[in-house]
N, C-alpha and C positions, 0 to 999 in steps of 0.2 A: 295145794296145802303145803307142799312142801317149800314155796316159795316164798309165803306166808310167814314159815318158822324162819327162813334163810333172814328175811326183812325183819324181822322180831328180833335177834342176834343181835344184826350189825345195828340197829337203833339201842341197843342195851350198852353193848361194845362202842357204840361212837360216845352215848352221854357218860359212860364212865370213865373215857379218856376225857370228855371237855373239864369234868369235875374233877380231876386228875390234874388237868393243865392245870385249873382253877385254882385247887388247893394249893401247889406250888409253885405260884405266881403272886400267889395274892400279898404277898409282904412285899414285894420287890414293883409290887404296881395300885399300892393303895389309892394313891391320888387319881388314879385312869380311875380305877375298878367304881372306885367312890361315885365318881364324876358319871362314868357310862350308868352304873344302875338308878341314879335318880333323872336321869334324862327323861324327858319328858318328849314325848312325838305328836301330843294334838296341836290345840290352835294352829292347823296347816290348813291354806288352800289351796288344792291340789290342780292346776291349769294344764290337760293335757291333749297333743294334737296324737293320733293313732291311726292305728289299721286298722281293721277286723277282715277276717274271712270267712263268709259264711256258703256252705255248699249249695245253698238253692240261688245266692246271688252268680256265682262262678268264676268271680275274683275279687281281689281285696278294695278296699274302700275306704273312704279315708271316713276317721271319727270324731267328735267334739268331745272332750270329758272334764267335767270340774265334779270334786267336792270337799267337804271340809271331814277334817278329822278331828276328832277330841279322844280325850286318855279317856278311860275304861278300869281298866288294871293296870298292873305294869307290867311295862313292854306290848300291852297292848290296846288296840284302838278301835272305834267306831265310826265310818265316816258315810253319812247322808250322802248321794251320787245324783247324777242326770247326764247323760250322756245324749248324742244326737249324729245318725247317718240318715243319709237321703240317697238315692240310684236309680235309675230308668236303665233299663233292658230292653235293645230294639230288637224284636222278632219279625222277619218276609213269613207272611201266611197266608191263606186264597187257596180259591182251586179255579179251574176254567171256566165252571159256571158265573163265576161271580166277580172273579180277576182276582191276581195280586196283587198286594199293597206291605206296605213295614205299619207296624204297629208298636206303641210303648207301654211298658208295662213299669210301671210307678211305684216304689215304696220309702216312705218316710220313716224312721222307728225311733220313739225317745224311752229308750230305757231308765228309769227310778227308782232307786233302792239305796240297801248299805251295803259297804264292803267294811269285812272286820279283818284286820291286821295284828298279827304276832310281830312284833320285832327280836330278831336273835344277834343281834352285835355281841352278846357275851361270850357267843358262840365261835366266832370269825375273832375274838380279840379285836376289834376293829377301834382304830383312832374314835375320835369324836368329829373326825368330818364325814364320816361313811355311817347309812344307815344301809340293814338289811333285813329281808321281811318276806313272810309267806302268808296268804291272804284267800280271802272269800269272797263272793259277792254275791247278793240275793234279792230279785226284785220282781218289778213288770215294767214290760214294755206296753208304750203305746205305739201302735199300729194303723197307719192310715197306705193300704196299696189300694190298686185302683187299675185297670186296663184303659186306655184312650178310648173314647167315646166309639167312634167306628168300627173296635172289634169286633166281629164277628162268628171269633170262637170261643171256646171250652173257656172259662174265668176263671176256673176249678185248677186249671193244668199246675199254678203255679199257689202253691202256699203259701200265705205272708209268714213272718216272723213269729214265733211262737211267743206267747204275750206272760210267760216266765223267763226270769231272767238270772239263770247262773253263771256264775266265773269263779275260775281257778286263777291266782294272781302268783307270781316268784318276783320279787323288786329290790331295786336298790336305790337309795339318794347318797348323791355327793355335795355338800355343804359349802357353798360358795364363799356365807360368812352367817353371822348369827341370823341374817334375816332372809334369805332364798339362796333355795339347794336347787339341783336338776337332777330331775329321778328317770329310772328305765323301769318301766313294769310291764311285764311280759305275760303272757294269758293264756288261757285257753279259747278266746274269745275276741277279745279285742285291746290286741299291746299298743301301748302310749311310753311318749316321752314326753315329759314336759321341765314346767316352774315347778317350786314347792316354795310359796309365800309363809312362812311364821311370824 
């Protein structure tokens, strides 16, 4: 509880200093201020190569990610997703009656959903080549694992992917010129780096 109030504070305390900055800034930076709050962050599509780490795979893996974004509100966005990992997992399994052999354990997973994005540049004072943003993502996966034909054990040992799809996103894009940035979005899940076409 007490950590609760502690984190209640310093969020009270942090947007009274930005509205602080804000007011006394705001004559001396019309033209930015003007310019950042009508910024617009949809019409983007988002091409990114990633990681993920997931604990029943046992290391990380690389991932496919597009999708587009369109405005909502301001500062903030909606973007339709589809994402794509693929892995095999070789296991030695047997016993003497029967022999040893390596076996693979297969899973494919295409997750689809939306991720909705806050943008806080007002926040950071940030140019107009710098975006920055904290993010959700919410969907299902599709699911295709599978054991090689030959196994002979338990199919159970190992759970696929669970067919809900949440993320926690922290990101930033850097603005090359008015028409592709390259962003770092970092995750609870599965971090990318990629294009950002507008």
């Amino acid at each position: 509880m007490r950590k609760i109030i502690h984190l209640a504070i310093a969020l009270v305390l942090l947007t009274n200093i930005s509205i602080a900055q804000t007011t006394t800034t705001i004559t001396t930076t019309t033209t930015t201020k003007s310019s950042s709050s009508s910024e617009r962050y949809g019409k983007t599509l988002n091409l990114g190569l990633g990681i993920g780490y997931y604990g029943y795979v046992g290391h990380s893996i690389p991932v496919l990610h597009l999708n587009y974004e369109f405005d909502v509100a301001k500062n903030f966005t909606l973007a339709p997703f589809i994402s794509f990992y693929s892995y095999r997992n070789d296991y030695y399994y047997g016993n003497p009656k029967n022999g040893y052999l390596y076996y693979g354990y297969h899973e494919t997973v295409i997750p689809i959903g939306v991720k909705g994005s806050y943008y806080f540049d007002n926040l950071f004072q940030a140019s107009s080549k710098w975006d920055f943003y904290i993010a959700g993502s919410l969907g299902f996966a599709i699911v295709n694992a599978y054991w090689d034909a030959n196994y002979t054990g338990d199919r159970n040992v190992y759970r696929a992917a669970s067919p809900l799809f949440l993320d926690i996103h922290l990101g930033t894009e850097y603005h090359f010129n008015k028409r592709v940035g390259g962003f770092l979005d970092l995750s609870s899940g599965v971090s990318t780096i990629g294009l950002a076409i507008h």
